[in-house]
C-alpha positions in Angstrom: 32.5 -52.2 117.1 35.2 -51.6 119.2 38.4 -53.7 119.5 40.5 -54.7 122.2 43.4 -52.0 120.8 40.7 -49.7 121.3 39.5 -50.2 124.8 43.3 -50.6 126.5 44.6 -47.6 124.6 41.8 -45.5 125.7 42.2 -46.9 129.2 46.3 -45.5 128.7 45.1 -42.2 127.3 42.6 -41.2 130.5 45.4 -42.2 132.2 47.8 -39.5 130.5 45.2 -37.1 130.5 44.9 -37.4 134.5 49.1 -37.3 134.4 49.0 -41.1 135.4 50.8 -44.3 134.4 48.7 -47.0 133.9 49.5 -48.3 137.5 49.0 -44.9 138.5 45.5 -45.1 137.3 44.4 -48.7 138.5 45.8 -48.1 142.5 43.8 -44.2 142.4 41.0 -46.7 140.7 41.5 -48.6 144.2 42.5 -51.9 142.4 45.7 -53.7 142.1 48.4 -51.9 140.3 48.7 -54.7 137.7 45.3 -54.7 136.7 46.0 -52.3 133.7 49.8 -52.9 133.0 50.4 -54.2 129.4 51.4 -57.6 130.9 48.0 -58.1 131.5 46.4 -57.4 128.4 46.6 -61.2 126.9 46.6 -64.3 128.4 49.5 -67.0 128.1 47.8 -68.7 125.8 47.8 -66.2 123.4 43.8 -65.1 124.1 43.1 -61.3 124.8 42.2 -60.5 127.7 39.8 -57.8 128.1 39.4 -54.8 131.2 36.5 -55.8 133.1 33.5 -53.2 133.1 33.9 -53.4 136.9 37.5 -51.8 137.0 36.4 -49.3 133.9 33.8 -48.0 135.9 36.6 -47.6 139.1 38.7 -46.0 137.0 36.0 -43.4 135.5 35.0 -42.5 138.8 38.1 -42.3 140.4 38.9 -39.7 137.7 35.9 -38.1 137.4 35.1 -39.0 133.9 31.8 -39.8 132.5 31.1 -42.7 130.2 30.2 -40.5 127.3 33.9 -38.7 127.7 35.5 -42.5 127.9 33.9 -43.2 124.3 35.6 -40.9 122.7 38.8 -41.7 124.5 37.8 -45.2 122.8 37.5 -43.4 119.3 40.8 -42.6 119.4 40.6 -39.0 120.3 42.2 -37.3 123.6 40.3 -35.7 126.0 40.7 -32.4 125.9 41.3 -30.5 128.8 42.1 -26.4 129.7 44.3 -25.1 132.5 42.3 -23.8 135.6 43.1 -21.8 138.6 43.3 -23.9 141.8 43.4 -23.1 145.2 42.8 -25.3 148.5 39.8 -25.6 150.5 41.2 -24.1 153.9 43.3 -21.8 152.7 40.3 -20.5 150.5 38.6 -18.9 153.8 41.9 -17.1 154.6 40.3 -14.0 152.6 41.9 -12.4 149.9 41.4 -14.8 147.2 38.1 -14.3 145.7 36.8 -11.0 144.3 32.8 -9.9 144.8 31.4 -12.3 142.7 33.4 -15.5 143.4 35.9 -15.2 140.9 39.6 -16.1 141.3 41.5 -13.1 142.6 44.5 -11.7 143.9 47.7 -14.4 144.7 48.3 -17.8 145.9 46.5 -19.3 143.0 48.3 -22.3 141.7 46.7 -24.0 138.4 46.2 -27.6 137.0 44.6 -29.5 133.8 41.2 -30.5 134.0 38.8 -31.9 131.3 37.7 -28.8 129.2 34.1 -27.8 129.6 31.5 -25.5 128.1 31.2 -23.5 131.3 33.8 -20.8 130.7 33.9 -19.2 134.3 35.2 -21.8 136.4 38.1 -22.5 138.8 39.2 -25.4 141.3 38.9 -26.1 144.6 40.9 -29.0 146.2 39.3 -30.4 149.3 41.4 -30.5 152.9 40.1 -32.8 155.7 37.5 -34.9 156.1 35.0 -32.5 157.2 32.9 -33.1 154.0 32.6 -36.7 154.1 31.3 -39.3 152.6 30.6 -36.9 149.9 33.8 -35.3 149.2 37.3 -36.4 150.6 40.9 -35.4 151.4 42.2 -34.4 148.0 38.8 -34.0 145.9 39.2 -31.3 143.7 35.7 -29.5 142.9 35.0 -27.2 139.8 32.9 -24.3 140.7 31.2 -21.6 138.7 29.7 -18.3 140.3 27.9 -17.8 136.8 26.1 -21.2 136.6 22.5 -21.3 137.2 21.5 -22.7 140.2 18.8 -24.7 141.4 17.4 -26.5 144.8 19.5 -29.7 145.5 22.3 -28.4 143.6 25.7 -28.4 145.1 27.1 -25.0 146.3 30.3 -23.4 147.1 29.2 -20.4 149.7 31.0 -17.3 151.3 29.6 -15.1 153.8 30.2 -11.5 154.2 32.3 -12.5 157.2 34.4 -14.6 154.7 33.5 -17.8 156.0 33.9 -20.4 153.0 31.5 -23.9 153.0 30.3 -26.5 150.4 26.9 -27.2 150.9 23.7 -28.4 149.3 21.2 -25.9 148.6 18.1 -26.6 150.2 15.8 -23.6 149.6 16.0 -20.0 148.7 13.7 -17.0 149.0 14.0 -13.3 148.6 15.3 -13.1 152.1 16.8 -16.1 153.2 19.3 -19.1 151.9 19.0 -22.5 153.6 21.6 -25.1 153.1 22.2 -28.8 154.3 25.4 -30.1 155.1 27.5 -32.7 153.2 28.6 -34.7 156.6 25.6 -35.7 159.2 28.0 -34.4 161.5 27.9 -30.7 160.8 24.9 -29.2 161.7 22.3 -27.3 158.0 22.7 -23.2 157.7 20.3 -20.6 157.2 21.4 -17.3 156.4 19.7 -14.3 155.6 20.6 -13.0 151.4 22.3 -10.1 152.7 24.9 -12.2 154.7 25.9 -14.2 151.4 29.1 -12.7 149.7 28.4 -14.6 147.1 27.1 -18.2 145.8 28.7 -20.8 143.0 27.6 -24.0 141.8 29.6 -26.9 142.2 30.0 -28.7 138.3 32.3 -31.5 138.5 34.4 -33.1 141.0 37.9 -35.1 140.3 37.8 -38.3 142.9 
């Protein structure tokens, strides 16, 4: 069983992982920035007070953390995480940064720690704008990797040969063509033929 030491000093250890206090956590959770200070750990009386499941699920997905990565948080081990390269969302379709298979290249790259993963090609895109809404926002950061399978319904990061750089989901692909939907109602879905596609990476994880 798990005891109330357990749970809040998990809760202060995804915090340090994300580089958060633990008001830091609860106000990127969306709640108030009490709700995980040490004050509020046991009641006047003397009673603990336990974190309610409602603001432990906030806080997992406001850091993109899955439960199963919480529980062993709980059991007393760190998350581990690995350093990846970074770059924003606009500045990505400047040109320049990305070599012929979607890899990293070049400068401009800046780099920040993310939760390690068994995927070992992978880099970090930070969303700009709102032009991806409701699914991504201003300052998501997405994990990508050009060597992960991909399947219909997935999520995709795509370049064109014309260097044009778009998150979409894939909606069907053939021998000859590549049909995508767009993340916001607003933007209109994409068909290109193969040989317009630069290249094509699969979005893994995102950091909300």
């Amino acid at each position: 069983m798990f005891s109330h030491a357990d749970i809040w000093a998990a809760i202060d250890r995804l915090a340090e992982t994300n580089g958060l206090s633990a008001s830091g956590l609860a106000k990127r959770a969306g709640l108030d920035a009490t709700t995980f200070n040490k004050s509020k750990r046991v009641m006047l009386d003397g009673r603990e007070r336990w974190p309610s499941t409602e603001s432990v699920a906030k806080a997992l997905n406001a850091t993109g953390t899955s439960f199963g990565e919480f529980v062993s948080l709980v059991g007393g081990s760190r998350m581990s995480t690995r350093p990846l390269p970074i770059l924003g969302f606009a500045q990505a379709g400047a040109g320049g940064y990305f070599d012929a298979g979607g890899f990293p290249a070049g400068n401009g790259w800046d780099e920040v720690s993310f939760p390690d993963m068994p995927e070992e090609a992978i880099y970090a895109l930070e969303i700009q704008g709102d032009s991806m809404l409701p699914v991504y926002r201003d300052g998501d950061r997405i994990v990508v990797s050009p060597t992960a399978p991909i399947r219909r319904g997935d999520r995709v990061v795509v370049q064109t040969a014309e260097g044009e750089i778009m998150a979409k989901e894939l909606k069907r692909q053939t021998n000859k063509t590549i049909e995508l939907t767009s993340l916001n109602q607003d933007h209109g879905d994409r068909s290109f033929p193969v040989s317009d596609i630069a290249w094509m990476a699969r979005i893994m994880w995102v950091s909300q």
